[in-house]
C-alpha positions in Angstrom: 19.2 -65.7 -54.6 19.1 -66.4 -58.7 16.5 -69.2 -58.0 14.7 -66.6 -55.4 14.5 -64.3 -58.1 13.4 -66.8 -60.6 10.6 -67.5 -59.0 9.6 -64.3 -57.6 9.8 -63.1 -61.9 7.0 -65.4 -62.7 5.0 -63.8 -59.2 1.5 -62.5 -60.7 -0.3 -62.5 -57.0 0.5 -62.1 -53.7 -0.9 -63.9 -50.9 -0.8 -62.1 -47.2 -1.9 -64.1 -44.2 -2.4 -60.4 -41.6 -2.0 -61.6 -38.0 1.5 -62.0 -37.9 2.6 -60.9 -41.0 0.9 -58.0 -41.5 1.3 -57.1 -38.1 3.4 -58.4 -35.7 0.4 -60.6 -34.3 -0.5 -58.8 -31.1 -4.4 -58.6 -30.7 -5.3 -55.2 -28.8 -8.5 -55.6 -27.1 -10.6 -52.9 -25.5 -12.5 -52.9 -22.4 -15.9 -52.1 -24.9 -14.7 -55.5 -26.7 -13.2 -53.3 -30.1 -9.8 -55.3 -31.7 -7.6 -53.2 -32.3 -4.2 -53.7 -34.7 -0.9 -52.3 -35.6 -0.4 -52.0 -39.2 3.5 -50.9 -40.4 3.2 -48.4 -42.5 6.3 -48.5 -44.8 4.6 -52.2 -45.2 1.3 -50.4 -46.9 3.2 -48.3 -49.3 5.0 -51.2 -50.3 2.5 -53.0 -51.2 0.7 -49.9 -53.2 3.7 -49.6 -55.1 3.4 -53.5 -55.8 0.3 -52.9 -57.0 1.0 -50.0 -59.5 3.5 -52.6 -61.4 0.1 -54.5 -61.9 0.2 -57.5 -59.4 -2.4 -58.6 -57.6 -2.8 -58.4 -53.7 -4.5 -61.0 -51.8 -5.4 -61.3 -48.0 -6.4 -65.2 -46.6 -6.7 -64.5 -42.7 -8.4 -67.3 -40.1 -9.5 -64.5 -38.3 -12.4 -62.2 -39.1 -11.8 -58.3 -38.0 -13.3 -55.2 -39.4 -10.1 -53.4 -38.7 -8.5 -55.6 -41.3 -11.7 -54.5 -43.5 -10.6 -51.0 -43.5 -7.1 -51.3 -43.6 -7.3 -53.4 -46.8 -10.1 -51.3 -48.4 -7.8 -48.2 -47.5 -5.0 -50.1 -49.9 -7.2 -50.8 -52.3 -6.8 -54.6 -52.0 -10.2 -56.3 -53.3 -9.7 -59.9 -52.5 -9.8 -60.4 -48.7 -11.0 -63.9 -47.5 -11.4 -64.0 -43.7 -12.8 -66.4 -41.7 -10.8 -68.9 -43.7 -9.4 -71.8 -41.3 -9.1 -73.8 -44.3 -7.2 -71.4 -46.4 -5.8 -73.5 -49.0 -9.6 -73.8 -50.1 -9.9 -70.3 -50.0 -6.8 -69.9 -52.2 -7.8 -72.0 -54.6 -11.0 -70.2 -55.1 -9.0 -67.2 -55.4 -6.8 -68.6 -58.1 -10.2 -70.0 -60.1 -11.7 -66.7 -60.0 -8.5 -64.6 -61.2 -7.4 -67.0 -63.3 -4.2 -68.2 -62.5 -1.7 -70.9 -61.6 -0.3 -71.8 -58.3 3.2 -71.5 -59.8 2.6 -67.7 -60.7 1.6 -66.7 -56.6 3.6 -66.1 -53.6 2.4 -66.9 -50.5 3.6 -64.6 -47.2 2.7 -66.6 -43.8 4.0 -67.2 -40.0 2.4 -69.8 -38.8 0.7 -73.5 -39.0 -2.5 -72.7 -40.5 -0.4 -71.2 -43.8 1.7 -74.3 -44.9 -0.8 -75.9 -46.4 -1.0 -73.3 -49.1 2.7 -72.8 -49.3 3.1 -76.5 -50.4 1.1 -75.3 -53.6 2.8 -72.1 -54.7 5.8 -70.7 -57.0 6.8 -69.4 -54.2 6.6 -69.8 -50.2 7.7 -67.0 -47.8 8.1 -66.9 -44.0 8.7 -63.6 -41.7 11.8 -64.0 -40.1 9.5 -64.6 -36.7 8.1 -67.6 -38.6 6.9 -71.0 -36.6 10.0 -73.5 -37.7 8.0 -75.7 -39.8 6.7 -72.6 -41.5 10.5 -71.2 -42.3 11.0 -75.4 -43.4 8.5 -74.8 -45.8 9.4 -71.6 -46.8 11.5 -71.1 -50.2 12.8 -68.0 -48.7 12.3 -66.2 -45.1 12.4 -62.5 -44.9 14.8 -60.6 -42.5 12.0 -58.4 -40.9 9.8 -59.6 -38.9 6.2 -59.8 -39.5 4.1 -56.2 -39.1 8.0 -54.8 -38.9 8.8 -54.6 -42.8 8.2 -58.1 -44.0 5.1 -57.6 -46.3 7.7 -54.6 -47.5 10.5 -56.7 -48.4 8.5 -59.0 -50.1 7.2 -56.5 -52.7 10.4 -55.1 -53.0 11.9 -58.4 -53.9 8.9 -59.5 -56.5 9.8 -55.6 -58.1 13.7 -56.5 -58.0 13.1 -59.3 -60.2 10.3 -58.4 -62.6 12.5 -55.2 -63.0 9.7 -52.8 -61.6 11.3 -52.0 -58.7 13.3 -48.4 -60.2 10.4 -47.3 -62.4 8.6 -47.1 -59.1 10.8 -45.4 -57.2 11.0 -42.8 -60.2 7.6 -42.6 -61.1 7.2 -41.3 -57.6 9.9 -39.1 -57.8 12.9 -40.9 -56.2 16.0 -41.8 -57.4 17.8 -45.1 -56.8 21.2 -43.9 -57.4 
C-alpha cells in the first residue's frame, strides 16, 4: 500500500471513464429513445469532497449522453470529453490544457478502451468488476465495484495520502475518531 500511496501523493487530477465506473454500466433505454443511468450517490459526494482539497476532476467517456452532461455539471466537474473512442488523445489534450504531467493523474477505468491511457499515468485504477487486462494494467483495483463506491474509494484514497482526507471530514462537520 506505501507505493499506492506514493503515488496517489503526487495525484493532481483524476481521470473517470462513466459507463462502468461511474455507474455500474447498465444502459436504461426508454420506449421514447431517452438513456437513462444510475449514478451512486455516496460516489458524487466523494468526489466533491475531492474537489474541495483542490484536485482536479476529469471525465473521458466513448459514449456521448446528456444525462452524463447533467450529472457532471451538477458536480461541478468542467472537463468532460465524450465521444472520445480514442481517449488517450483526449487525455493528452486534457493534460496540455491544464498543464500537467502524466505522472501527477490517476486514471479510474473498466474496460479495453481505458488501458491505453493507463499505460501513461502516475497511477492506473481498475473497479473491482474490471475486464482482466484492465486490472493487469491497473497499479491498484478498488474493492467496489464500479457505480457501487469505486469513484468513492478512489478519492478517499488520493485524500488518505495527500493528508486531506480528515480536514474534509471536519470541515463538514464530522469527526474521524
Amino acid at each position: 500500500m506505501k507505493t499506492i500511496f506514493g503515488k496517489a501523493k503526487q495525484i493532481r487530477l483524476v481521470v473517470f471513464d462513466v459507463d462502468g465506473v461511474l455507474t455500474d454500466g447498465s444502459l436504461y433505454l426508454g420506449e421514447d429513445g431517452h438513456e437513462y443511468k444510475a449514478f451512486y450517490a455516496p460516489d458524487g459526494l466523494g468526489m466533491k469532497l475531492l474537489q474541495a482539497t483542490g484536485i482536479i476532476i476529469g471525465i473521458i467517456s466513448a459514449r456521448t449522453s446528456q444525462v452524463v452532461t447533467h450529472r457532471m455539471l451538477s458536480l461541478g466537474i468542467e472537463h468532460v470529453y465524450q465521444g472520445k473512442l480514442d481517449k488517450l488523445s483526449a487525455f493528452k489534450q486534457l493534460c496540455d490544457k491544464l498543464h500537467i504531467e502524466p505522472q501527477q493523474v490517476a486514471y479510474v477505468g473498466d474496460d479495453l478502451l481505458d488501458i491505453p491511457v493507463m499505460l501513461h499515468v502516475g497511477l492506473a485504477i481498475a473497479v473491482a468488476n474490471a475486464h482482466f487486462l484492465v486490472i493487469k494494467n491497473a497499479h491498484w483495483q478498488t474493492q467496489a465495484a464500479g457505480g457501487r463506491g469505486a469513484a468513492r474509494e478512489v478519492c478517499e484514497l488520493i485524500m488518505q495520502a495527500q493528508g486531506t482526507f480528515t480536514a474534509q471530514l471536519s470541515h463538514h462537520g464530522i469527526a474521524n475518531d
